[in-house]
TORKOL-4160 file (C-alpha; in steps of 0.2 Angstrom, whole numbers, padded with zeros to 4 digits, m for minus):
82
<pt num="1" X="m0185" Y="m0060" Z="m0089"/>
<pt num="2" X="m0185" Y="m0073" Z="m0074"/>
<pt num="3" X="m0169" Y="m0073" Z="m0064"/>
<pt num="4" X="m0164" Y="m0089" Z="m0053"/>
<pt num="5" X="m0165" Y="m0083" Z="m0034"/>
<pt num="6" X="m0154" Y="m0096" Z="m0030"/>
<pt num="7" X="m0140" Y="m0089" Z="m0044"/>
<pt num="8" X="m0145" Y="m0071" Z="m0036"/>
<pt num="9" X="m0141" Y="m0078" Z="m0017"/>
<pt num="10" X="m0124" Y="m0088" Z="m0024"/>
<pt num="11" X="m0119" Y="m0071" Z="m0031"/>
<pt num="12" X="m0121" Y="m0058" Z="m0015"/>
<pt num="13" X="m0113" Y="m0073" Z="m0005"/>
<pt num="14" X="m0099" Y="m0074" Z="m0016"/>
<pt num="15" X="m0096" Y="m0054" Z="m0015"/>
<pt num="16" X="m0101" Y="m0057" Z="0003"/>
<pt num="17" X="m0086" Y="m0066" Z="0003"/>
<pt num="18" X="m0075" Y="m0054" Z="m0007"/>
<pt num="19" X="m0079" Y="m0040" Z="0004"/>
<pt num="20" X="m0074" Y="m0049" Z="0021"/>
<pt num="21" X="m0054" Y="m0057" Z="0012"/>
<pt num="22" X="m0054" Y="m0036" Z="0009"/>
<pt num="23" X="m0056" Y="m0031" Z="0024"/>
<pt num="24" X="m0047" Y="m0043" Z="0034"/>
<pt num="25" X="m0032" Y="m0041" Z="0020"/>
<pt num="26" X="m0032" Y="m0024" Z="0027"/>
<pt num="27" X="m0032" Y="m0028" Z="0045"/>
<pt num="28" X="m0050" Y="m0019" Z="0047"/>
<pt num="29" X="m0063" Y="m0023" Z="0057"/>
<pt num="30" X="m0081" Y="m0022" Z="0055"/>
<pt num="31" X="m0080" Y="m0009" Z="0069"/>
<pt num="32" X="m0069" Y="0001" Z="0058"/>
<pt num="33" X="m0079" Y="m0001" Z="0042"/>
<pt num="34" X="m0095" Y="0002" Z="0050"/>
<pt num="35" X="m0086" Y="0019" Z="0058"/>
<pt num="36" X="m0079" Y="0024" Z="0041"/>
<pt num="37" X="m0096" Y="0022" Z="0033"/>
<pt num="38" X="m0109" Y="0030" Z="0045"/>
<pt num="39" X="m0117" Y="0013" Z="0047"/>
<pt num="40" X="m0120" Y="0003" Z="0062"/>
<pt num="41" X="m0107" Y="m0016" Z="0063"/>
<pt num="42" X="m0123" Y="m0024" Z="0062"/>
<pt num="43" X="m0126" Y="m0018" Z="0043"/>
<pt num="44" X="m0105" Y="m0022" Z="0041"/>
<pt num="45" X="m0112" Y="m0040" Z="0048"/>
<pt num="46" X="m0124" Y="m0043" Z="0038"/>
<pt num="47" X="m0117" Y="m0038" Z="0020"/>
<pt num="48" X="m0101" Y="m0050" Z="0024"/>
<pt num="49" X="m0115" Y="m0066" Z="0030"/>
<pt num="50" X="m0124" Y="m0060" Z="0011"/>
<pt num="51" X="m0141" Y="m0058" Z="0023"/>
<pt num="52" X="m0140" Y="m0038" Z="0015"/>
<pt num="53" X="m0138" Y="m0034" Z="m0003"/>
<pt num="54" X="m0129" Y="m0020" Z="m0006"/>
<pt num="55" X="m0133" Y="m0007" Z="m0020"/>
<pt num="56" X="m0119" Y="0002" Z="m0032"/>
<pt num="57" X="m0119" Y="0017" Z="m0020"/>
<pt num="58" X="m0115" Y="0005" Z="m0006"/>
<pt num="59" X="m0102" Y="m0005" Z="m0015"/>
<pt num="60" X="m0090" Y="0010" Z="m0021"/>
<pt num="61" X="m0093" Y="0015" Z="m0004"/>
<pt num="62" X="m0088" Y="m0001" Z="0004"/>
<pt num="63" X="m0074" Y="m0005" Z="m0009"/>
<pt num="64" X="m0067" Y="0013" Z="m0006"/>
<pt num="65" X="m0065" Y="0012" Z="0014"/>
<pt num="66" X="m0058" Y="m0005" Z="0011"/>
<pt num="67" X="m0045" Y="0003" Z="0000"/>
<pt num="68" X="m0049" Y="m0007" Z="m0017"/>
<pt num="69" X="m0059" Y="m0004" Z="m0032"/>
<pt num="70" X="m0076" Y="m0011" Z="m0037"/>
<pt num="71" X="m0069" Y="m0021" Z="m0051"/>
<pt num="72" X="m0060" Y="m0030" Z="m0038"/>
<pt num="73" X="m0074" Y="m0034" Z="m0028"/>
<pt num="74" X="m0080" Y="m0041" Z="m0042"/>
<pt num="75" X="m0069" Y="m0050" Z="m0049"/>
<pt num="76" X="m0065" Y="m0059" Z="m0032"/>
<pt num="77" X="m0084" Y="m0063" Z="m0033"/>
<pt num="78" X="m0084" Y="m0071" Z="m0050"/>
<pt num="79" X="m0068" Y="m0079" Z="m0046"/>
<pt num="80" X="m0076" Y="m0088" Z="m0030"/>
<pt num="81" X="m0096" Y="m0091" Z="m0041"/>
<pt num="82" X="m0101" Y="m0107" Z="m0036"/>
């Protein structure tokens, strides 16, 4: 199975995108984020530029300190799939 790399980047920029509208909904910054998760901002940083993919783990994680579900991560990343 050969999967388009340029699909696979659209993708992690469009939950990339998701995951910062989250977090700025909720007045968070990547400070905070990055507190609540144990990780340093740079990581925060470079999930919301899509230059870090982020595994399952990581996005119930994510979508639970940003006070949402995974489905609606990923829903707001279909709905913005270029």
């Amino acid at each position: 199975m050969h999967v388009d790399s340029d699909l696979l980047r659209a993708r992690r920029v469009s939950l990339a995108q998701a995951i910062r509208s989250a977090r700025l909904q909720r007045k968070l910054t990547q400070s905070d984020v990055s507190s609540a998760l144990g990780v340093p901002q740079s990581w925060v940083s470079n999930v919301e530029a899509g230059a870090r993919r982020v595994d399952v783990a990581e996005l119930i994680e994510l979508a639970s300190v940003l006070g949402v579900s995974t489905s609606d991560l990923i829903i707001a990343m279909e709905a913005t799939d270029v």
